[in-house]
C-alpha positions in Angstrom: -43.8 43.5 -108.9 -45.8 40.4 -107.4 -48.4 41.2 -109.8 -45.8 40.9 -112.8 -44.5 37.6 -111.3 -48.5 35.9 -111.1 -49.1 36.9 -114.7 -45.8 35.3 -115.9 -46.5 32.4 -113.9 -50.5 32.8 -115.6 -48.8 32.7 -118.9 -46.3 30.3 -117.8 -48.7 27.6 -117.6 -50.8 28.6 -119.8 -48.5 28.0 -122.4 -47.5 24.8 -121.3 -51.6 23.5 -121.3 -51.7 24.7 -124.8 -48.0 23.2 -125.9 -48.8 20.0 -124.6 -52.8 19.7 -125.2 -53.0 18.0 -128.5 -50.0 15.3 -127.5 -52.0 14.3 -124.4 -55.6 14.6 -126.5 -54.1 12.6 -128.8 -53.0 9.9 -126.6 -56.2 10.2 -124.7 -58.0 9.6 -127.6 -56.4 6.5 -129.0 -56.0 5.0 -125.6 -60.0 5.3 -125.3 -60.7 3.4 -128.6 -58.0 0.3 -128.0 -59.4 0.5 -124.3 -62.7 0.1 -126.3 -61.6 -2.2 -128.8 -59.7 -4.6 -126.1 -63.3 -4.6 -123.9 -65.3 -5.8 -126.9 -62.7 -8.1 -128.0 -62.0 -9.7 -124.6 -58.1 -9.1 -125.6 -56.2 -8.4 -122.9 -52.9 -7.8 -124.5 -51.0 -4.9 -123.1 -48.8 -4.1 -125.4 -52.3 -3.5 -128.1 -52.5 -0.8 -125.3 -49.3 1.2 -125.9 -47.8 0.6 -129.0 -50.9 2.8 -130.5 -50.2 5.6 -128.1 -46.7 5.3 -128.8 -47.3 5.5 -132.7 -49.8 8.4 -132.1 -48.0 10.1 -129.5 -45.0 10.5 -132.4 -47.3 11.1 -134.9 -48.8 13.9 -132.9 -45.8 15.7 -132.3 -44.6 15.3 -136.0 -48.2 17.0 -136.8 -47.5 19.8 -134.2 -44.1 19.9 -133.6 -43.8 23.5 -135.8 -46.6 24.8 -134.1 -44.8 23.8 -130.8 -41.6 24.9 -131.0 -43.3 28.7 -132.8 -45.5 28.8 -129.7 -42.6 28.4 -127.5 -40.2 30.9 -129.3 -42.7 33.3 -128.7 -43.0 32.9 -125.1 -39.7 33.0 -124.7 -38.8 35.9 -126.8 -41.6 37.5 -124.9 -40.1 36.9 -121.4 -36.3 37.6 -122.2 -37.3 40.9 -124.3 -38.9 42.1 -121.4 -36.0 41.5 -118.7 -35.8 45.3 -118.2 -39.3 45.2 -116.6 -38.0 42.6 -113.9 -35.0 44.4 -112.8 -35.8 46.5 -109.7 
């Protein structure tokens, strides 16, 4: 039984990394290049710093959203189909 509980909490997680990896790449990313543009620039603006991640951030999740939401139907179709193995 405890190993059943660690590899749901294995998959658990993993599934969350791989849901939420290209929303936080993509803010990652575009936060490097403004941080980039704003050092060679000498601007100093903070709102240049979000407004980009904000607009990518959205654009990301438009991009992946499908992929998303399939990838968590499947985990969770996975984990309530297979209620009869929890029950002791």
């Amino acid at each position: 039984m405890e190993e059943l509980v660690i590899d749901i909490m294995r998959e658990t997680l993993l599934t969350i990394i791989k849901v939420s990896l290209p929303v936080l790449l993509t803010g990652l990313s575009v936060g490097l290049v403004v941080s980039i543009f704003q050092t060679a620039t000498s601007i100093q603006e903070q709102t240049l710093a979000f407004i980009p991640k904000i607009i990518a951030t959205f654009m990301a999740i438009i991009l992946f959203g499908g992929w998303m939401m399939n990838t968590l139907i499947g985990f969770t179709t996975r984990i309530i189909s297979s209620f009869s193995n929890f029950i002791a």
